[in-house]
MARMIMAR-383918 format. One record per atom (N, C-alpha, C): x, y, z; residue number from 1; atom name; residue in one letter. Coordinates in nm, 4 decimals, decimal comma, always signed. Layout:
! residues N
<<X Y Z> NUM 'CA' 'a'>
...
! end
This chain:
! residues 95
<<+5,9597 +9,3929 +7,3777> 1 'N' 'x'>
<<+6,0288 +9,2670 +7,3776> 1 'CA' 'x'>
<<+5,9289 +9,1552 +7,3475> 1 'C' 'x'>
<<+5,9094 +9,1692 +7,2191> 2 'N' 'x'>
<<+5,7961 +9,0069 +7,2070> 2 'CA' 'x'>
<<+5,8472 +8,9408 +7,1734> 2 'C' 'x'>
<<+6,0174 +8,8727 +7,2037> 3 'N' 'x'>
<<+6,0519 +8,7873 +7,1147> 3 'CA' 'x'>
<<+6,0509 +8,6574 +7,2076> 3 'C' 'x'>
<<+6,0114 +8,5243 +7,1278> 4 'N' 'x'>
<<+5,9575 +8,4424 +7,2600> 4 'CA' 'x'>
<<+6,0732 +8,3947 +7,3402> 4 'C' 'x'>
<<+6,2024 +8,3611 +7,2586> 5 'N' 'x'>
<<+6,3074 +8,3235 +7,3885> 5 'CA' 'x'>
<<+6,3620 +8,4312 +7,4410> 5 'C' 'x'>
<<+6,3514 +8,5386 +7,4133> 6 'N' 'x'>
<<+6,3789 +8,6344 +7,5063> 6 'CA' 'x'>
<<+6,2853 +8,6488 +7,6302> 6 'C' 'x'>
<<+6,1498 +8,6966 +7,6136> 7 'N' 'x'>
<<+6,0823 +8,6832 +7,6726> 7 'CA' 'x'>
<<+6,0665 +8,5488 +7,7870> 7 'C' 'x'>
<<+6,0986 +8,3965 +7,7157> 8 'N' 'x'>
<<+6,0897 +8,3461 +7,8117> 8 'CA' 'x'>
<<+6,2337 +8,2955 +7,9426> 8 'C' 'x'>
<<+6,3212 +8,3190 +7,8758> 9 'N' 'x'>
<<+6,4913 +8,3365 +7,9489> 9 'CA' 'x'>
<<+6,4106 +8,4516 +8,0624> 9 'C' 'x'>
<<+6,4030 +8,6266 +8,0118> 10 'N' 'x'>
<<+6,3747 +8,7096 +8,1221> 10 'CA' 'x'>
<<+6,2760 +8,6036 +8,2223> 10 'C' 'x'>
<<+6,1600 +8,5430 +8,1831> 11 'N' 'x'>
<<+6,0671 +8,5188 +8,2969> 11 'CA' 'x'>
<<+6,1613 +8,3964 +8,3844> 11 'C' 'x'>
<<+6,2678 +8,3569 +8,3092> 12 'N' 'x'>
<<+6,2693 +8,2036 +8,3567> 12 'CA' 'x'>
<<+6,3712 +8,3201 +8,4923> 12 'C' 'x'>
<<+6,4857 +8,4320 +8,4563> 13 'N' 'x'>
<<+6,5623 +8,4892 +8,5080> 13 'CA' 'x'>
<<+6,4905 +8,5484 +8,6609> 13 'C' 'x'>
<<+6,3727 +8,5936 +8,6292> 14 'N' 'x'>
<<+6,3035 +8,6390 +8,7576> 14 'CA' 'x'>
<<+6,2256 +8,5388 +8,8414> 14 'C' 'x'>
<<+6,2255 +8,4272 +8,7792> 15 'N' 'x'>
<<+6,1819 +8,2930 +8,8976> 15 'CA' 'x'>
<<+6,2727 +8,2812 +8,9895> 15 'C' 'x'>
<<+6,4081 +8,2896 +8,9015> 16 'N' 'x'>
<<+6,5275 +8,2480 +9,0095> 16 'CA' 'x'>
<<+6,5376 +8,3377 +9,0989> 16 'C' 'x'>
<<+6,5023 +8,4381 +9,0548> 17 'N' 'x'>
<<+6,5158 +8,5925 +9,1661> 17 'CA' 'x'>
<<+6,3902 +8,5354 +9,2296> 17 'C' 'x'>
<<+6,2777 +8,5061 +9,2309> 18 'N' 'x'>
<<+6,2099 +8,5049 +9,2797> 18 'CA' 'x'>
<<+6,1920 +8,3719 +9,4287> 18 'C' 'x'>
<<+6,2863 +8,2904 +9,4178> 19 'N' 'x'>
<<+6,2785 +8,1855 +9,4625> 19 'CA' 'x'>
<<+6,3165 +8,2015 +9,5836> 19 'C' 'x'>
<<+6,4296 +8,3278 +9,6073> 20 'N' 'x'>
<<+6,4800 +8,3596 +9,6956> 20 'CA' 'x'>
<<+6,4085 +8,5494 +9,7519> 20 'C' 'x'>
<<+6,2973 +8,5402 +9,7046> 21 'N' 'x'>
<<+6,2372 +8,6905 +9,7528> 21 'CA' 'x'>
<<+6,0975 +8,6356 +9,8500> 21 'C' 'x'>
<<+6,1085 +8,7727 +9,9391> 22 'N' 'x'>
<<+5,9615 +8,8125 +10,0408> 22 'CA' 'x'>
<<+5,8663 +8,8150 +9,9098> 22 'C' 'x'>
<<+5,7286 +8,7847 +9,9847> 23 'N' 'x'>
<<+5,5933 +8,8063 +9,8725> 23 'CA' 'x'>
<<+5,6181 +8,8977 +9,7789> 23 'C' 'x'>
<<+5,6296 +9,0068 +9,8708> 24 'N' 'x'>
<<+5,6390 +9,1426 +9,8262> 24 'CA' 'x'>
<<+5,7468 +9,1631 +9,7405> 24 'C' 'x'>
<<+5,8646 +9,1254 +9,7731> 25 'N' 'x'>
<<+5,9770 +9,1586 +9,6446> 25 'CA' 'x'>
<<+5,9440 +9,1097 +9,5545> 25 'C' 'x'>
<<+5,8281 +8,9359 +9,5442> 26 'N' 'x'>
<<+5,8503 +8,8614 +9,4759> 26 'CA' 'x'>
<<+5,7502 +8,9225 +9,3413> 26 'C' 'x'>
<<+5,6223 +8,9902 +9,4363> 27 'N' 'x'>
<<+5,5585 +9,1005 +9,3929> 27 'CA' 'x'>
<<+5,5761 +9,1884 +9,2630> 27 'C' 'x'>
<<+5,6734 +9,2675 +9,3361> 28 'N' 'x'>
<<+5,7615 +9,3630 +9,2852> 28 'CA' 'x'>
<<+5,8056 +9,3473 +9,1671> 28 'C' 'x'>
<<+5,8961 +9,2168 +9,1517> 29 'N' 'x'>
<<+6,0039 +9,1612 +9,0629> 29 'CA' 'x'>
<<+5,9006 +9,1260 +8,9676> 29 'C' 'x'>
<<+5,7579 +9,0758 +8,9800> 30 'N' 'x'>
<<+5,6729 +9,0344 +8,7992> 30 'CA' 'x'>
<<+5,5901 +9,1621 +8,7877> 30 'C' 'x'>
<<+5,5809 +9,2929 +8,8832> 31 'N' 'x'>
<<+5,4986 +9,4128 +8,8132> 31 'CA' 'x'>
<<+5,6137 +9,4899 +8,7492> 31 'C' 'x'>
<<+5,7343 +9,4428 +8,7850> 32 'N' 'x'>
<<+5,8387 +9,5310 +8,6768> 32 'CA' 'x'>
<<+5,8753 +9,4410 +8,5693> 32 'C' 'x'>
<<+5,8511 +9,3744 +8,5216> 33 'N' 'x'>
<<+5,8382 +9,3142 +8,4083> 33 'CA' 'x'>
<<+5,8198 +9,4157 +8,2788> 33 'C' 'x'>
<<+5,8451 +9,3326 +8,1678> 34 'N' 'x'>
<<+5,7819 +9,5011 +8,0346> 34 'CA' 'x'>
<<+5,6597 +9,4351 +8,0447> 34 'C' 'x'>
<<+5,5546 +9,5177 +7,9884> 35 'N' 'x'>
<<+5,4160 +9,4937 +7,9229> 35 'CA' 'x'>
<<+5,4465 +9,4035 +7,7634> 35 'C' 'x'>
<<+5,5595 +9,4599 +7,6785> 36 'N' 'x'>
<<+5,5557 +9,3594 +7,5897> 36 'CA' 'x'>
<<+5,5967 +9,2379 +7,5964> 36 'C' 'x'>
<<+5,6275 +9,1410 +7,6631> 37 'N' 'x'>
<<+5,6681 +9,0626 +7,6653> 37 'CA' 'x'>
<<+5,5638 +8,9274 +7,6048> 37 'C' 'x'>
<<+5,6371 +8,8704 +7,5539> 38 'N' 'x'>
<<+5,5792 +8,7873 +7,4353> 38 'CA' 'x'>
<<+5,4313 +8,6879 +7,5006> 38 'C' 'x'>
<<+5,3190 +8,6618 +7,4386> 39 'N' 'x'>
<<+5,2157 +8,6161 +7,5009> 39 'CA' 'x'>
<<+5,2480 +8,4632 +7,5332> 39 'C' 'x'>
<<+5,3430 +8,3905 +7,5185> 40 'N' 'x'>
<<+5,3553 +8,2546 +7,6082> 40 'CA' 'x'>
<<+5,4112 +8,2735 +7,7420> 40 'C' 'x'>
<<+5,4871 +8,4071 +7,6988> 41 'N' 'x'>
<<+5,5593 +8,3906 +7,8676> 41 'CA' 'x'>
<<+5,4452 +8,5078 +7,9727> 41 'C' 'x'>
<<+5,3684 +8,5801 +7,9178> 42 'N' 'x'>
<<+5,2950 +8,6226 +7,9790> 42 'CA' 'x'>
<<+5,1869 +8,5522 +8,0252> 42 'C' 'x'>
<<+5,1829 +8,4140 +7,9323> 43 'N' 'x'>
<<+5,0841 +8,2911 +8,0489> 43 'CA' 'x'>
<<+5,0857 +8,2739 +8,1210> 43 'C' 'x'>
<<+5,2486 +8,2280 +8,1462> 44 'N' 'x'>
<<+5,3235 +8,1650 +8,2658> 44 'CA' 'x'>
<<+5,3257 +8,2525 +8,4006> 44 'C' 'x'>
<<+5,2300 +8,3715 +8,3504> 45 'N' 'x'>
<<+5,2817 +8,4778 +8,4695> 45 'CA' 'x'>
<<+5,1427 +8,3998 +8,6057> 45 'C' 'x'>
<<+5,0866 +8,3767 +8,5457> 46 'N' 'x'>
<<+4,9307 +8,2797 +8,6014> 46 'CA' 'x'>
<<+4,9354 +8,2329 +8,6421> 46 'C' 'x'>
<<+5,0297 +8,1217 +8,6201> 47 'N' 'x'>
<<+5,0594 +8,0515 +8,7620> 47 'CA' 'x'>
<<+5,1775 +8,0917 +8,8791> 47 'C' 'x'>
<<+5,2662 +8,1640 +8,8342> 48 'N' 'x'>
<<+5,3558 +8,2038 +8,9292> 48 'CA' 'x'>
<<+5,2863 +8,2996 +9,0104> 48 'C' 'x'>
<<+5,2187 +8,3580 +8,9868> 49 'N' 'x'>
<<+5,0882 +8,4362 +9,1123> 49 'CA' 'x'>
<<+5,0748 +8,3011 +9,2102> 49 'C' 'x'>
<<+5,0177 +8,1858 +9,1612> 50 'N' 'x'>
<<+4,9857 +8,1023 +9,2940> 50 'CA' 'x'>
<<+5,0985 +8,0743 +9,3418> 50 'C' 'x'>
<<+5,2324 +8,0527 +9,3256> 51 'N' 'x'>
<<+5,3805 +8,0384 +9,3805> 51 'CA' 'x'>
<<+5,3598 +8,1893 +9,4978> 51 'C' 'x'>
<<+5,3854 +8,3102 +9,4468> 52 'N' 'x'>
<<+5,3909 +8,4099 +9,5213> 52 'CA' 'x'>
<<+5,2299 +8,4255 +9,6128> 52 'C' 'x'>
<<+5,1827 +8,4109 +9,6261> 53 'N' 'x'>
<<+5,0510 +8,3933 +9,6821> 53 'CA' 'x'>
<<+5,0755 +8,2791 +9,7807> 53 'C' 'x'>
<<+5,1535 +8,1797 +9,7723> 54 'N' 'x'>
<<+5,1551 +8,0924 +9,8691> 54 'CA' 'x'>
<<+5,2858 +8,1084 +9,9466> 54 'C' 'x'>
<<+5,3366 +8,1980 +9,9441> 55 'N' 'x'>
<<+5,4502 +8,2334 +10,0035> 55 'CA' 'x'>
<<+5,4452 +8,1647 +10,1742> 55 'C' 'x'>
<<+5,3510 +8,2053 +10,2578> 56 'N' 'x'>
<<+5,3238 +8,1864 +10,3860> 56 'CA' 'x'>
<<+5,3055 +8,0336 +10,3940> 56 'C' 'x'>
<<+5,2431 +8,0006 +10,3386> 57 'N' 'x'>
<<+5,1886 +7,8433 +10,3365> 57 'CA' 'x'>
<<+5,3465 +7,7703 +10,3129> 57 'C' 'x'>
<<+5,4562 +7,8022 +10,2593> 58 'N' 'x'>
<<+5,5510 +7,7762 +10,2180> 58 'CA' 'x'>
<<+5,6662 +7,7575 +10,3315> 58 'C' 'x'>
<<+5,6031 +7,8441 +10,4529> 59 'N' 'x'>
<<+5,7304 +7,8920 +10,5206> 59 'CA' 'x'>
<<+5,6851 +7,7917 +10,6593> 59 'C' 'x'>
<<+5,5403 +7,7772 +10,6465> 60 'N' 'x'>
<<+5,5035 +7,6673 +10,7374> 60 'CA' 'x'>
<<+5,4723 +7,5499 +10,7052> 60 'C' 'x'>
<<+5,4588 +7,4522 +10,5853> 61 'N' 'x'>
<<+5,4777 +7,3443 +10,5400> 61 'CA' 'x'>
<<+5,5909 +7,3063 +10,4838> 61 'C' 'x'>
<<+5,6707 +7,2401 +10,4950> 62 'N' 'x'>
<<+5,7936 +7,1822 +10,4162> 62 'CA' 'x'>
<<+5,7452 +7,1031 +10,3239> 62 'C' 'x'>
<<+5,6184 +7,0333 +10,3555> 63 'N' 'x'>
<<+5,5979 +6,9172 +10,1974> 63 'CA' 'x'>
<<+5,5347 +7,0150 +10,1392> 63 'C' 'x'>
<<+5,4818 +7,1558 +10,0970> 64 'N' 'x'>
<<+5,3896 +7,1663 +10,0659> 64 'CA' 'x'>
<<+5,5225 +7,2779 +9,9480> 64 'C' 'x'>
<<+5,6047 +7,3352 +10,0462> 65 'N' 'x'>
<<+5,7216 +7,3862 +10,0026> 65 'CA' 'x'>
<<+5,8339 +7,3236 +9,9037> 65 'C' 'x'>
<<+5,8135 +7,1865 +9,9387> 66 'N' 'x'>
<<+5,9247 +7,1185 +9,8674> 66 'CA' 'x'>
<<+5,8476 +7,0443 +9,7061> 66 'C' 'x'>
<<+5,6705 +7,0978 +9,6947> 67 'N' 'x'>
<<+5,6198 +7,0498 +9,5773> 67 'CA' 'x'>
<<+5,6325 +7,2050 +9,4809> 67 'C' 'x'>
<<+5,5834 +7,2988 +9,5911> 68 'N' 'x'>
<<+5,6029 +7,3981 +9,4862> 68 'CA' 'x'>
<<+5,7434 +7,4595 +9,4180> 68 'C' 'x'>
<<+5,8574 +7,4139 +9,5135> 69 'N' 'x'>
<<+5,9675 +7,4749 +9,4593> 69 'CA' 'x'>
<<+6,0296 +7,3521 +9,3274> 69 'C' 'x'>
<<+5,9951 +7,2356 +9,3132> 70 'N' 'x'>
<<+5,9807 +7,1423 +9,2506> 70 'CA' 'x'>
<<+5,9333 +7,1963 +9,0959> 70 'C' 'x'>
<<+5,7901 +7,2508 +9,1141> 71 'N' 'x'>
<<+5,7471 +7,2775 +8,9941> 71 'CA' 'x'>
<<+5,7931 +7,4097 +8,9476> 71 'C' 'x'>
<<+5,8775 +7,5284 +9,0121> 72 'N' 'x'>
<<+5,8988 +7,6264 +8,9887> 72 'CA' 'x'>
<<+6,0346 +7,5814 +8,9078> 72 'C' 'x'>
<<+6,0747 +7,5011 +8,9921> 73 'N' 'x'>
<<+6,1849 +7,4606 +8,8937> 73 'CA' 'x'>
<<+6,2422 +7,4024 +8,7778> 73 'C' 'x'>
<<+6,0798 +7,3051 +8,7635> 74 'N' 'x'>
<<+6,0807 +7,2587 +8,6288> 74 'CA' 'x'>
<<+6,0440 +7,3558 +8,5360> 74 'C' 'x'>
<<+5,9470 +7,4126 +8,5916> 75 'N' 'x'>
<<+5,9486 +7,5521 +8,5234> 75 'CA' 'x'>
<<+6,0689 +7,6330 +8,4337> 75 'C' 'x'>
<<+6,1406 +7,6721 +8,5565> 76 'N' 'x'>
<<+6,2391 +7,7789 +8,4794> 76 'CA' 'x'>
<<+6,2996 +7,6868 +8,4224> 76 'C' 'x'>
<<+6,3478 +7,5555 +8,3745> 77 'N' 'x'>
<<+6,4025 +7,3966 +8,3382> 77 'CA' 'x'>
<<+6,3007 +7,4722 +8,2086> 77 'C' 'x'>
<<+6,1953 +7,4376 +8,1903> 78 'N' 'x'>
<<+6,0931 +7,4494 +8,0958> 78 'CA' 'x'>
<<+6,0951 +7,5557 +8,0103> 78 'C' 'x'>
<<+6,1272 +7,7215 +8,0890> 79 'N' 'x'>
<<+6,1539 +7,7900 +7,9900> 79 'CA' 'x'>
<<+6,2604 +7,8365 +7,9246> 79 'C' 'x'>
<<+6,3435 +7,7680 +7,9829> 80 'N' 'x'>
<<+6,4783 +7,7746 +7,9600> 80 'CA' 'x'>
<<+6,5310 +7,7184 +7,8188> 80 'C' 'x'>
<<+6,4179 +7,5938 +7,8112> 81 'N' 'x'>
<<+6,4035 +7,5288 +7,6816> 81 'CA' 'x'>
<<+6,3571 +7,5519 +7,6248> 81 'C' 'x'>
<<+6,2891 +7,6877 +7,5994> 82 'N' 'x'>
<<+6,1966 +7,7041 +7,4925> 82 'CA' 'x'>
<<+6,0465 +7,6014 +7,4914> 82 'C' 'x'>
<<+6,0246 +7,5549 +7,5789> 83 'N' 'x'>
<<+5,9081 +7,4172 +7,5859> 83 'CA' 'x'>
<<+5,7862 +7,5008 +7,5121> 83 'C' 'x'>
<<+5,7072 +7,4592 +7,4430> 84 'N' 'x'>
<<+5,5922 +7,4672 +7,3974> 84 'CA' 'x'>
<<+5,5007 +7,5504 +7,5107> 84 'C' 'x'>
<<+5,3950 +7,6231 +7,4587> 85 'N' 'x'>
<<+5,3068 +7,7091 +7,5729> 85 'CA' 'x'>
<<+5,2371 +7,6097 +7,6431> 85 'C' 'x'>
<<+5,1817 +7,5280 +7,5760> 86 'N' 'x'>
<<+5,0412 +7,3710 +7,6107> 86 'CA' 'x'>
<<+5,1778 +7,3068 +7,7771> 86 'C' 'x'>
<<+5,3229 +7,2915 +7,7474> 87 'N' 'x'>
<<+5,4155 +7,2332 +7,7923> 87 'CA' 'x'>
<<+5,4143 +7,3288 +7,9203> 87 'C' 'x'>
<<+5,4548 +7,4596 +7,9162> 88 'N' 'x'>
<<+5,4699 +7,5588 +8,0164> 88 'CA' 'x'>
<<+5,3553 +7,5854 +8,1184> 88 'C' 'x'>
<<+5,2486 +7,5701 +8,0582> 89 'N' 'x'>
<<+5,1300 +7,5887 +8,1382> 89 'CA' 'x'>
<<+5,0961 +7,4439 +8,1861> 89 'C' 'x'>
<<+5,1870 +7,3562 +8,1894> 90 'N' 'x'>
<<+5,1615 +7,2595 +8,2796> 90 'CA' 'x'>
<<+5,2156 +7,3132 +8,4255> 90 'C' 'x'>
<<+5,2710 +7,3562 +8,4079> 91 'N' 'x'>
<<+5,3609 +7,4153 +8,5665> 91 'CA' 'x'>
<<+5,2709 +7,4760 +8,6574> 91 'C' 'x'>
<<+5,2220 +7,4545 +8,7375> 92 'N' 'x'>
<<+5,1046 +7,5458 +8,8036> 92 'CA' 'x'>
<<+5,1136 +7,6232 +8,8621> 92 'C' 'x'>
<<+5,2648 +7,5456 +8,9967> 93 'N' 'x'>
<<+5,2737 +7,5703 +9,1100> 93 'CA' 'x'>
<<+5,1631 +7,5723 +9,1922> 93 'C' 'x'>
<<+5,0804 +7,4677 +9,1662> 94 'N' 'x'>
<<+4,9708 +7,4236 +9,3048> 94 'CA' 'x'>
<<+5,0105 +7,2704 +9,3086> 94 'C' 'x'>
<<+5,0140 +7,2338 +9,4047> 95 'N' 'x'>
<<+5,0669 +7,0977 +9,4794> 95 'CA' 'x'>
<<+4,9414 +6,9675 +9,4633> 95 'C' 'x'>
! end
């Protein structure tokens, strides 16, 4: 699947799954991903590690929770549109 709006719809599809998963599902849900998937949306996988990585920090800060779910959302907003890679990799998900 290298095709880039495919590729980036699936990633934008598993944020949303992801928004509502444990570390571990959240885990789960980007190592089952394909390997082909097109190299802009496999950028984006870079920062959604620090989203799932901050899972805990998430569940005990509310401001810290309410910046990252912010940018996750412009995010999937972002790939939803097809946004440019330079555009997508603005999304960090670090606060």
């Amino acid at each position: 699947m290298e095709d880039r709006t495919e590729s980036l719809n699936l990633i934008a599809d598993t944020l949303e799954k992801i928004r509502s998963s444990s570390k571990r599902e959240a885990a789960a849900l980007v190592d089952g991903l394909p390997a082909q998937l097109h190299p802009d949306a496999r950028a984006v996988l870079a920062n959604v590690e620090h989203y799932i990585a901050d899972y805990d920090i998430r569940r005990r800060d509310e401001t810290y929770r309410r910046v990252q779910e912010q940018d996750l959302e412009g995010l999937i907003l972002a790939l939803r549109r097809g946004d440019s890679r330079e555009e997508l990799l603005d999304y960090t998900c670090l606060p």
